[in-house]
Structures are given as structure tokens and as C-alpha cells.
N, CA, C and O atoms as a MOPAC input file, in Angstrom:
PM7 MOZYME 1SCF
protein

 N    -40.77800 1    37.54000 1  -165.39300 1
 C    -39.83900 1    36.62900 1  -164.77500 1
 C    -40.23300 1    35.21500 1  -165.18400 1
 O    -41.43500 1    34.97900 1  -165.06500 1
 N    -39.56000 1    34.34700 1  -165.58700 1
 C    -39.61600 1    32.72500 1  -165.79800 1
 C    -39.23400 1    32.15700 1  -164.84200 1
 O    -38.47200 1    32.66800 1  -164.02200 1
 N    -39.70800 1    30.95200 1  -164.76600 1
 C    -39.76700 1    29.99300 1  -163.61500 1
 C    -39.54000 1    29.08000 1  -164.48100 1
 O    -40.28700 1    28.67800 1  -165.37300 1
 N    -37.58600 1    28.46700 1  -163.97900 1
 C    -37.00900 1    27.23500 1  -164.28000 1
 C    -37.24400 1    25.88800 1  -163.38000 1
 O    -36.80500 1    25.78300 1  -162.23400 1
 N    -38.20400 1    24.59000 1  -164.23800 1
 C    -38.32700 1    23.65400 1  -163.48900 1
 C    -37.14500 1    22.79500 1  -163.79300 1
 O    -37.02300 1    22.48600 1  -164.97800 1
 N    -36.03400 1    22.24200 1  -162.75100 1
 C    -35.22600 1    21.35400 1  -162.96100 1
 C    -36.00600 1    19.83300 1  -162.46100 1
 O    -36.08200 1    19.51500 1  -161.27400 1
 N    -36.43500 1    19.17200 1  -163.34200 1
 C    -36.60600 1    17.48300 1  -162.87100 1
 C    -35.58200 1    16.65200 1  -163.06300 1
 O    -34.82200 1    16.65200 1  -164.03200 1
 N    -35.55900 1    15.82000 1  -161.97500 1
 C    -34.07500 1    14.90900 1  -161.92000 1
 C    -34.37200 1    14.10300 1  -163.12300 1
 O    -35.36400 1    14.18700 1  -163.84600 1
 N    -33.24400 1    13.22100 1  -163.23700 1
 C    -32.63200 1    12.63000 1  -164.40800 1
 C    -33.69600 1    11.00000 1  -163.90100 1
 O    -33.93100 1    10.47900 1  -162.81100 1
 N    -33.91700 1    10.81000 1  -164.69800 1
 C    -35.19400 1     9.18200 1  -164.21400 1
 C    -33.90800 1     8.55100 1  -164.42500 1
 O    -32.93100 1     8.63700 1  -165.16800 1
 N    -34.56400 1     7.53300 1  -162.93400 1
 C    -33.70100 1     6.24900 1  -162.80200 1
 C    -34.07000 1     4.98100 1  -163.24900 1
 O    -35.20700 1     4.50800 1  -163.23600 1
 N    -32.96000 1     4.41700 1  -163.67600 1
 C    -33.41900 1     3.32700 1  -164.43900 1
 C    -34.00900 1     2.05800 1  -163.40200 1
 O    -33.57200 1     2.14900 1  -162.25400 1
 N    -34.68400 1     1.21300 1  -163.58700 1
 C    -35.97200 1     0.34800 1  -162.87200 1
 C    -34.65900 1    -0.65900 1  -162.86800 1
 O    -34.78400 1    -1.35400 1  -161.86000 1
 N    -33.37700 1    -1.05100 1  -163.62100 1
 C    -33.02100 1    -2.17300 1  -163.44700 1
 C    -32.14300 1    -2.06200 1  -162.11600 1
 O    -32.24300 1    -3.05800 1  -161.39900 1
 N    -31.61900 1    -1.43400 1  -161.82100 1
 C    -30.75700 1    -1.02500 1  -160.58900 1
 C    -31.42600 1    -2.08400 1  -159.52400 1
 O    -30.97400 1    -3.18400 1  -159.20700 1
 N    -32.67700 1    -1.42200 1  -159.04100 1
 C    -33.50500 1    -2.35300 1  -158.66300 1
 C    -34.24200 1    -3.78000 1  -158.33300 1
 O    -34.59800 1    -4.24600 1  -157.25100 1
 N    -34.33600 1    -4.28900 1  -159.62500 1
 C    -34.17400 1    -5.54700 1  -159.85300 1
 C    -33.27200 1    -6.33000 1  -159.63600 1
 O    -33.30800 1    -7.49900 1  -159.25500 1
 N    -32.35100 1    -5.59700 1  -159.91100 1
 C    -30.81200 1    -6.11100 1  -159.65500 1
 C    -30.28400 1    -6.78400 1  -158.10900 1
 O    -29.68700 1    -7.82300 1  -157.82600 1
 N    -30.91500 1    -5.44500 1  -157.14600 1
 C    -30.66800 1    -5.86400 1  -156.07700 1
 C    -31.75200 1    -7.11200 1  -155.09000 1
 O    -31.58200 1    -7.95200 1  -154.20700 1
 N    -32.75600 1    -6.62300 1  -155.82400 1
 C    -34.05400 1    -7.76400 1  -155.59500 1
 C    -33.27300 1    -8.64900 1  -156.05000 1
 O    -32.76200 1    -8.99500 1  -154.98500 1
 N    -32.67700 1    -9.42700 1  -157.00200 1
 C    -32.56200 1   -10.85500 1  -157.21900 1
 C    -30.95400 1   -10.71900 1  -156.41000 1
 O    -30.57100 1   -11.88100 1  -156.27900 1
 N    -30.01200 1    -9.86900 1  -155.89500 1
 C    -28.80700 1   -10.62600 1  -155.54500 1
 C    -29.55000 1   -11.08900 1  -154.10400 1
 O    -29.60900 1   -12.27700 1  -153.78400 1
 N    -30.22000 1    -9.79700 1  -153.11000 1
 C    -31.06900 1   -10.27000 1  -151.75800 1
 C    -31.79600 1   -11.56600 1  -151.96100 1
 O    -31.90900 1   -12.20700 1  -150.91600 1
 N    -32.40000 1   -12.20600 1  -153.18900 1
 C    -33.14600 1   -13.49100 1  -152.96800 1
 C    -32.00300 1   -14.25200 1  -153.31600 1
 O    -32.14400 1   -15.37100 1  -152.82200 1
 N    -30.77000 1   -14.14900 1  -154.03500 1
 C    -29.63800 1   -15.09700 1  -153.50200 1
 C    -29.04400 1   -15.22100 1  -152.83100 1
 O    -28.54800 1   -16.32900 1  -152.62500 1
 N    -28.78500 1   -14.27300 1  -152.18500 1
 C    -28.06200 1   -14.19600 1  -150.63100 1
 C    -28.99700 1   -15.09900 1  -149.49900 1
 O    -28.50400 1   -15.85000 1  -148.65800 1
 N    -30.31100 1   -14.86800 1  -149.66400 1
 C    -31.29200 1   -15.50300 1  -148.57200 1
 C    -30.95400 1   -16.93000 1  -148.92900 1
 O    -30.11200 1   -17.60200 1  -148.33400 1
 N    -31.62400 1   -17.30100 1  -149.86800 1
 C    -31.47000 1   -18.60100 1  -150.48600 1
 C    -30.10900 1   -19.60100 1  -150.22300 1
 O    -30.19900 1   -20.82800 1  -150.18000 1
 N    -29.02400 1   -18.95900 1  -150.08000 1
 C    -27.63700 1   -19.64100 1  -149.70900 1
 C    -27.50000 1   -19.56100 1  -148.65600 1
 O    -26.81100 1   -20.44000 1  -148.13800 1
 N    -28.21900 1   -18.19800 1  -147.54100 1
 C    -28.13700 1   -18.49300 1  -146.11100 1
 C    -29.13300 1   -19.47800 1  -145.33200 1
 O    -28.99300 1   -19.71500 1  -144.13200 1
 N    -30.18300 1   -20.04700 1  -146.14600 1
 C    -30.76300 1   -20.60500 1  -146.08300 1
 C    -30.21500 1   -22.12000 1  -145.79000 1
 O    -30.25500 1   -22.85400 1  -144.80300 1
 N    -29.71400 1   -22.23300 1  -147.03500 1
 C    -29.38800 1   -23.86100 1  -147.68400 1
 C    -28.03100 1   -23.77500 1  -146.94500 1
 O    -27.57600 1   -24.82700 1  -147.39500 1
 N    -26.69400 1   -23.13800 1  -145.86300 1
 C    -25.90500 1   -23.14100 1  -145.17900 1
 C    -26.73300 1   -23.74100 1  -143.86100 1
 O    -26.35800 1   -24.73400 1  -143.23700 1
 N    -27.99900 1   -22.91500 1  -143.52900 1
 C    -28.52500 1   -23.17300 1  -141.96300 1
 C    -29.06300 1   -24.66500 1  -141.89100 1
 O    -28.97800 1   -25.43100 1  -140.93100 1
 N    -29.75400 1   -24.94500 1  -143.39200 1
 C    -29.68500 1   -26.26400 1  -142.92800 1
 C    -29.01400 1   -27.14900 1  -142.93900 1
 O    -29.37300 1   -28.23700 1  -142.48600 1
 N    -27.74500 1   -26.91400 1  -143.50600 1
 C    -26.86900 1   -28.03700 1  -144.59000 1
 C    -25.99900 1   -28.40400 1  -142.63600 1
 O    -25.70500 1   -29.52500 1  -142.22200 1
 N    -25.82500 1   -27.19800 1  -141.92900 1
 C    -25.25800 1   -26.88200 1  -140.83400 1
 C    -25.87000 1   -27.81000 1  -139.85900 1
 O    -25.33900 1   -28.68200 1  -139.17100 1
 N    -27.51900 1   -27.30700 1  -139.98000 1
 C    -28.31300 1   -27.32800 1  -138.62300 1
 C    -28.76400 1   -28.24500 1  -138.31400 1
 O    -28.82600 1   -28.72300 1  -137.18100 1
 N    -29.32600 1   -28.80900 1  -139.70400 1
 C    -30.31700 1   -30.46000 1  -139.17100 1
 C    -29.26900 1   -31.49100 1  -138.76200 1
 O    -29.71300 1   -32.27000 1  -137.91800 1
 N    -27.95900 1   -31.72500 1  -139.13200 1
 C    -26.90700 1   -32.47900 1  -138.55400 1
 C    -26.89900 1   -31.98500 1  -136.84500 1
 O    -27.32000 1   -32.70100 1  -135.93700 1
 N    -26.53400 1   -31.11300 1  -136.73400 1
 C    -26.66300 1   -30.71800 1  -135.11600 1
 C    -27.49700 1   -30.63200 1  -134.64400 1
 O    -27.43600 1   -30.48000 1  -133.42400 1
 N    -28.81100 1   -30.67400 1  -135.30800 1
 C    -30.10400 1   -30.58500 1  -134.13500 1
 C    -30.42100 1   -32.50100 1  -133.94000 1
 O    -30.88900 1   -33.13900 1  -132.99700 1
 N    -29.85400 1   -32.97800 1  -135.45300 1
 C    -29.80900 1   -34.60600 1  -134.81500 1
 C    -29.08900 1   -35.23600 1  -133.87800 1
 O    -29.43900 1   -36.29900 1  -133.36500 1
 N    -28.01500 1   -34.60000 1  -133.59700 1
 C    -26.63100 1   -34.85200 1  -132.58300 1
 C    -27.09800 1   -34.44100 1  -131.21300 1
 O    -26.75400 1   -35.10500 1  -130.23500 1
 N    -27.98500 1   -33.21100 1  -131.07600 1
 C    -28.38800 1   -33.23200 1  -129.76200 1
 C    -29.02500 1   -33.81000 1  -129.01700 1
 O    -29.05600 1   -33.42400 1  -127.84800 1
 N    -29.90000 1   -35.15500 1  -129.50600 1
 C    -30.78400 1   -35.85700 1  -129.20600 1
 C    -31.77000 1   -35.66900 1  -128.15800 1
 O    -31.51800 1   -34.65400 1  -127.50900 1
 N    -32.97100 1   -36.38800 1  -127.70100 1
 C    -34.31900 1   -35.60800 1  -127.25000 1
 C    -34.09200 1   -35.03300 1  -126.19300 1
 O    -33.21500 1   -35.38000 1  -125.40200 1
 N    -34.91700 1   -34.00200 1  -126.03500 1
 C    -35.16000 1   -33.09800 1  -124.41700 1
 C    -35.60700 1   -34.06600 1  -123.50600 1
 O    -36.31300 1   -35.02500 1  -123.81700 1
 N    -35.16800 1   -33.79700 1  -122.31000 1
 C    -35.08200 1   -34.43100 1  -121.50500 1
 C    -36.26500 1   -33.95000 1  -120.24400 1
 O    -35.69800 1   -33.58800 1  -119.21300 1
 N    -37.54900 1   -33.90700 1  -120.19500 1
 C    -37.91900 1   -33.18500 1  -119.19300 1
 C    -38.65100 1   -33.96100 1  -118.00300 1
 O    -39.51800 1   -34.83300 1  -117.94500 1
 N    -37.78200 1   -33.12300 1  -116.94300 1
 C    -38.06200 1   -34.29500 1  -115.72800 1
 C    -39.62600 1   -33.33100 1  -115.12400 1
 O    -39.62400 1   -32.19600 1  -114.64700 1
 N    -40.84200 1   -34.24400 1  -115.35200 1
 C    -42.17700 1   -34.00300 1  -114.67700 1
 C    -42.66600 1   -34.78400 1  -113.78900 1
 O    -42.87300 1   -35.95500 1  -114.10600 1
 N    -43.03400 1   -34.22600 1  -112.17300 1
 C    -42.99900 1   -35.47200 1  -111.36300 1
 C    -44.34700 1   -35.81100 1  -111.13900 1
 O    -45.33700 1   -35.08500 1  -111.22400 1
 N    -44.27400 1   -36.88300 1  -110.87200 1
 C    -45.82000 1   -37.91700 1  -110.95400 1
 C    -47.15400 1   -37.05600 1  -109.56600 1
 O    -47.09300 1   -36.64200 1  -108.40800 1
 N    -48.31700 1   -37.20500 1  -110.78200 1
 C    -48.55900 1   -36.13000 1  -109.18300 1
 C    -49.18700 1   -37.12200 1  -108.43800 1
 O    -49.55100 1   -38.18200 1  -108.94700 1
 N    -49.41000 1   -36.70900 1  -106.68600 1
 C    -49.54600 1   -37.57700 1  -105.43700 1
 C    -51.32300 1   -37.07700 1  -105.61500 1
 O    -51.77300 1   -35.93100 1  -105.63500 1
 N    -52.06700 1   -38.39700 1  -105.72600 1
 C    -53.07400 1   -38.67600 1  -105.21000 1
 C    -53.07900 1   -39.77900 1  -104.15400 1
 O    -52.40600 1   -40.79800 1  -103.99700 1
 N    -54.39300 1   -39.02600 1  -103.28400 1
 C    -54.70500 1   -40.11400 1  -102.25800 1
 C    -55.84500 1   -40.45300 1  -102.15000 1
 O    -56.58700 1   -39.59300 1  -101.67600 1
 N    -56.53200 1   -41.91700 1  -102.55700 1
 C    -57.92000 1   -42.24000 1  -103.24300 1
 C    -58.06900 1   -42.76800 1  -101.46100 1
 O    -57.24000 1   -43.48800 1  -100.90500 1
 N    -59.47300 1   -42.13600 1  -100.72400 1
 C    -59.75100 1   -43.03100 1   -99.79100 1
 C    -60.29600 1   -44.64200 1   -99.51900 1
 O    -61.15700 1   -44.97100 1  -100.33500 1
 N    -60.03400 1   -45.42400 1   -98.77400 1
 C    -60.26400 1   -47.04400 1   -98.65300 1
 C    -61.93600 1   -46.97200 1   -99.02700 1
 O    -62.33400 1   -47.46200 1  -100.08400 1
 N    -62.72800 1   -46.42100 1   -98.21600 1
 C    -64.18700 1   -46.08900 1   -98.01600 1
 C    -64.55200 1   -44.96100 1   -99.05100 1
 O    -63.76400 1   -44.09200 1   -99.42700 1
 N    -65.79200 1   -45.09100 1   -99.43700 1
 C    -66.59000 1   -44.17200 1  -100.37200 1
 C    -68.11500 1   -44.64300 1   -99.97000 1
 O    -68.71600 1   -45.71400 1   -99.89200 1
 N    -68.41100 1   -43.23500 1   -99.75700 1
 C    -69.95900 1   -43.25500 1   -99.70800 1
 C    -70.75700 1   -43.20000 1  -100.25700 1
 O    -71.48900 1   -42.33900 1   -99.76900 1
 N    -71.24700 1   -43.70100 1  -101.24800 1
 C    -72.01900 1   -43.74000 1  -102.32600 1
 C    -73.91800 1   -43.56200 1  -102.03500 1
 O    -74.71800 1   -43.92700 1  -102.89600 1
 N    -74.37500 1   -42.92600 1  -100.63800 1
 C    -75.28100 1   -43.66700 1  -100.52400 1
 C    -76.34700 1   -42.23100 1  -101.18700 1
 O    -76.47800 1   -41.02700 1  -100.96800 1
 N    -76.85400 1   -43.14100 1  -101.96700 1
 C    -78.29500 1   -42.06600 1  -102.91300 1
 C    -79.58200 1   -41.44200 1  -102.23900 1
 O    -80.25000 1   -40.47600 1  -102.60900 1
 N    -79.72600 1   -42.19800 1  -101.23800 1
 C    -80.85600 1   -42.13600 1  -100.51500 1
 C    -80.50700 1   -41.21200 1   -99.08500 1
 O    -79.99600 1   -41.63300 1   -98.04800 1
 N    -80.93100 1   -39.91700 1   -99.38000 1
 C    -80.39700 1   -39.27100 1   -98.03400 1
 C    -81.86500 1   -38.95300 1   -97.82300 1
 O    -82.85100 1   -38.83700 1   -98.55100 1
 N    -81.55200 1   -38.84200 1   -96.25900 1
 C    -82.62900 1   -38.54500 1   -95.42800 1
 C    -82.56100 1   -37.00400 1   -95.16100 1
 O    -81.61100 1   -36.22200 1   -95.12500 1
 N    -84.39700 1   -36.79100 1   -94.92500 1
 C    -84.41300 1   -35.16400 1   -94.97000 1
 C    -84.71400 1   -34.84300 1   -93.56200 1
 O    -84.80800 1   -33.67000 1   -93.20200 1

């Protein structure tokens, strides 16, 4: 009895490449849209605004400073 090996037909490497460089043009133009878009509108929104409230200390009139304690 013989034993038929069928190996597929090799694919060609450019297919590949092909799609590697249209994906780095596609990025590249969605790129140069987000900013062409974005940095105009992120300048239009102008700064954050964040309200932080002052914190409450209460320093006493008197302080005891005295070094010399008795034992």
C-alpha cells in the first residue's frame, strides 16, 4: 500500500506585506485625522477647573516651649 502526502500549495510572503503596509497607512491617517481634529478642540476647551478648599488650621495664641521640665 502507498501513502499519498498532499502538501498545500506555499503562499506567497507578499500577500502579507501587503497588508502590513496598508494597516501602517490606515494607522498613520487615523492618526494625523485625531490630531488635525483634536489639538484644535482640546485648545477650545480651556483649563480644568478644580475647586480645592483651603484647609482650616487653628495655630494656638500661647505655645509652650519650655525645655526644662521638672522630674
Amino acid at each position: 500500500m502507498t501513502t499519498v502526502v498532499n502538501n498545500p500549495a506555499p503562499v506567497a510572503a507578499e500577500k502579507e506585506g501587503n497588508s502590513f503596509l496598508i494597516g501602517i497607512i490606515i494607522l498613520v491617517g487615523f492618526v494625523a485625522v485625531l490630531l488635525y481634529f483634536g489639538i484644535p478642540a482640546i485648545k477650545q476647551m480651556g483649563p480644568v477647573k478644580v475647586n480645592v478648599p483651603a484647609p482650616q488650621v487653628v495655630i494656638p495664641d500661647k505655645i509652650n516651649v519650655n525645655v526644662n521640665q521638672d522630674k
